[in-house]
N, C-alpha and C positions, 0 to 999 in steps of 0.2 A: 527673362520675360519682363517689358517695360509693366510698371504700374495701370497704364492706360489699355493694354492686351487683359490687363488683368479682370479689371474692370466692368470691358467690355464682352468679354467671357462669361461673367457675373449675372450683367445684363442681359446677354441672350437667355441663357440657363433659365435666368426667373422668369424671361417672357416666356418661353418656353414651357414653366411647370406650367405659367399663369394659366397658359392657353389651354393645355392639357386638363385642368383644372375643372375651369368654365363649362370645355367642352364635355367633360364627366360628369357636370349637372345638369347640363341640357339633356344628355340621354337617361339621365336619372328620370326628368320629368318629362319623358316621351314614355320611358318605361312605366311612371304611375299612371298615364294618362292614354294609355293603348286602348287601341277600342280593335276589337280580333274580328270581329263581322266584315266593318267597315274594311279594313286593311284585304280581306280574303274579298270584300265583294269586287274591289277596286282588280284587283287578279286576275279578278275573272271576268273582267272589263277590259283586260287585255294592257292594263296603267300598270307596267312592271318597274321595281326597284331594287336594290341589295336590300332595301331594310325599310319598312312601310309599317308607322305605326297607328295608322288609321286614326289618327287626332283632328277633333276636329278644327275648324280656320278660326272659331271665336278663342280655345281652350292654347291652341298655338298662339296665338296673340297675347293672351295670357302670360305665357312663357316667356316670349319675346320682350316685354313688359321688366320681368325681372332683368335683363345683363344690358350693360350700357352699351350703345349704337356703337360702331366701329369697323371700318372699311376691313380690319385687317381680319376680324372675326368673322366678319359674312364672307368674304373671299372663304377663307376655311370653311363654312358651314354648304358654301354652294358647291365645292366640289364634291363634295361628299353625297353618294348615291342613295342618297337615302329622303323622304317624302318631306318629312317634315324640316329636315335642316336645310333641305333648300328654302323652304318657306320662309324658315325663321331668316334666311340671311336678303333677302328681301325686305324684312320687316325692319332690319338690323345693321342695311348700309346706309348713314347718312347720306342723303340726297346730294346736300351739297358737297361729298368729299367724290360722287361719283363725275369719272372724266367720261368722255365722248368714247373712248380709244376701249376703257371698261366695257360701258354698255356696249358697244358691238361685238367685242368679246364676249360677253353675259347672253347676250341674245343667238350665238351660236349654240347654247347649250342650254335652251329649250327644251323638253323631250316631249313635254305633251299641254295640252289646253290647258289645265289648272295652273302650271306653274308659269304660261303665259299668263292666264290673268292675274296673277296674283304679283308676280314681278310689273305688270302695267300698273298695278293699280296703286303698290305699295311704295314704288318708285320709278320707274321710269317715268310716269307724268309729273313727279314732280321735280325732275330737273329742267333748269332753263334753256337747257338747250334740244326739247322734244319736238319741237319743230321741226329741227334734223334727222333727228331718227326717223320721224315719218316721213317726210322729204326722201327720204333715202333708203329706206327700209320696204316703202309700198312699190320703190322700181326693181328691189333685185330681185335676181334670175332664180335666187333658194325659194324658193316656197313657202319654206315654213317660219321664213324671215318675213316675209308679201305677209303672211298674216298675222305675222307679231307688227307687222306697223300698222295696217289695218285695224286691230284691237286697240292698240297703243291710241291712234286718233280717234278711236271710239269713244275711249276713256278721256283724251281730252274734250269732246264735245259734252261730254256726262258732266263736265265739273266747271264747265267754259272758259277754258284756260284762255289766258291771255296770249301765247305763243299761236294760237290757230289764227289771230291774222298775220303769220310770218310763215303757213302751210300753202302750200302751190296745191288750191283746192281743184283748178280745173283739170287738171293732171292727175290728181289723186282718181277723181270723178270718173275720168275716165279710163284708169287704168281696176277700180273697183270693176265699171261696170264689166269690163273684160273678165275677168277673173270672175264673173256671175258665170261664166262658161267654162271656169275650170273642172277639170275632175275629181280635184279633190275637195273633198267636204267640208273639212277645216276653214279651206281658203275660202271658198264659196261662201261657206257661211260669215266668214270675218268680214270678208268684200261687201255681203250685205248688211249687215251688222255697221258697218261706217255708215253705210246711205241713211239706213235708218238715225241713227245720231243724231248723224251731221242735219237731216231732215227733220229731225226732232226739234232744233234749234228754233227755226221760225218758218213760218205760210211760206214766205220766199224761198228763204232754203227745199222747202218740200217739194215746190214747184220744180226748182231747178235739177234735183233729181227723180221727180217722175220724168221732165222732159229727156233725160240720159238715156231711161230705161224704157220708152215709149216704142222700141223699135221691139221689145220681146212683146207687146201687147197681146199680138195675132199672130206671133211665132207659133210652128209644127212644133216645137221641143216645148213640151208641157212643163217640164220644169223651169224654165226660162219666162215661160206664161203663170206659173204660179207664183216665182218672185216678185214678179210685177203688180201681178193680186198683192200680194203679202204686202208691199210698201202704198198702193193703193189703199189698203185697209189703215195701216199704219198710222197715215197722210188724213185719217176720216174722208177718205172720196169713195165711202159705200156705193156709191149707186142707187 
């Protein structure tokens, strides 16, 4: 066995304990910090996991706080089915070491609203290349993809990132407003949730999409006429 076999044996081994380590302090301080209400009410909310310790997002941040950022430790922490370690590895992948090729990876494995917002919030807006993920994410055919980019540009207009003028907003525009007519609620709501935003920004932007949504005005689907309220209201054009 060469010196350098040896070595490198060495090297794994201790990254190895390292990780194992680490990762037995984070469930240390999930364990002191369990809230058993919270985790059982999430249940019975239908938000299932292998392991829910009902912590909450300031007390997780917390945590996240102590171990140093590192792509290779959020990779581990996100597979793992459990509530809180995906969060922390949100909190825990450097922005800048994340690639394009990742986050579309990352965004397959989604399971519910929380851990979309908290992956947009925590990171996905702030690598330079989110432009693309919502370029790209508000056309595909997944669903549950349509509304992680939806939220994802929602979040960029919340912070007014500089990549939103490098977003193909008429397209976006009007594949939201399509998706005001899905069935599922998620999407529906994510879809409106961007109008709102992106209408947040200025008068003009508001204009431009009430003019999108003008066509549910005096729609028979009440819900389609109550969206329309809703960003009306939104917009201050009370009546």
């Amino acid at each position: 066995m060469s010196l350098f076999t040896v070595k490198l044996d060495y090297f794994c081994s201790s990254t190895y304990e390292g990780m194992e380590s680490i990762l037995r302090n984070i469930r240390t301080d999930l364990r002191l910090t369990m809230n058993g209400v919270i985790s059982a009410s999430m249940r019975e909310k239908g938000i299932n996991y292998r392991m829910n310790f009902g912590v909450d997002i300031l007390k997780i941040k917390e945590i996240a706080g102590k171990y140093e950022p590192g792509s290779t430790l959020a990779e581990v922490l996100w597979k793992e089915d459990v509530r809180e370690m995906k969060i922390l590895a949100t909190m825990l992948y450097p922005s800048a070491s994340l690639t394009k090729e990742t986050a579309d990876r990352w965004v397959m494995g989604i399971s519910n609203q929380e851990i979309r917002e908290q992956v947009c919030r925590n990171l996905f807006q702030e690598v330079a290349f989110a432009n693309l993920l919502v370029n790209e994410w508000t056309k595909d055919e997944d669903e549950k993809i349509r509304t992680t980019g939806y939220w994802l540009f929602a979040r960029l207009c919340i912070i007014r990132s500089d990549v939103m003028n490098q977003i193909e907003i008429d397209q976006l525009l009007d594949d939201a407003v399509n998706d005001l007519k899905s069935e599922s609620l998620l999407l529906r709501q994510s879809a409106l949730n961007a109008l709102k935003f992106y209408g947040r920004i200025s008068s003009l932007k508001a204009e431009t999409v009430l003019q999108r949504v003008s066509v549910f005005e005096n729609s028979a689907n009440l819900l389609e006429k109550e969206m329309h309220d809703q960003l009306l209201f939104e917009f201050g054009y009370t009546g």
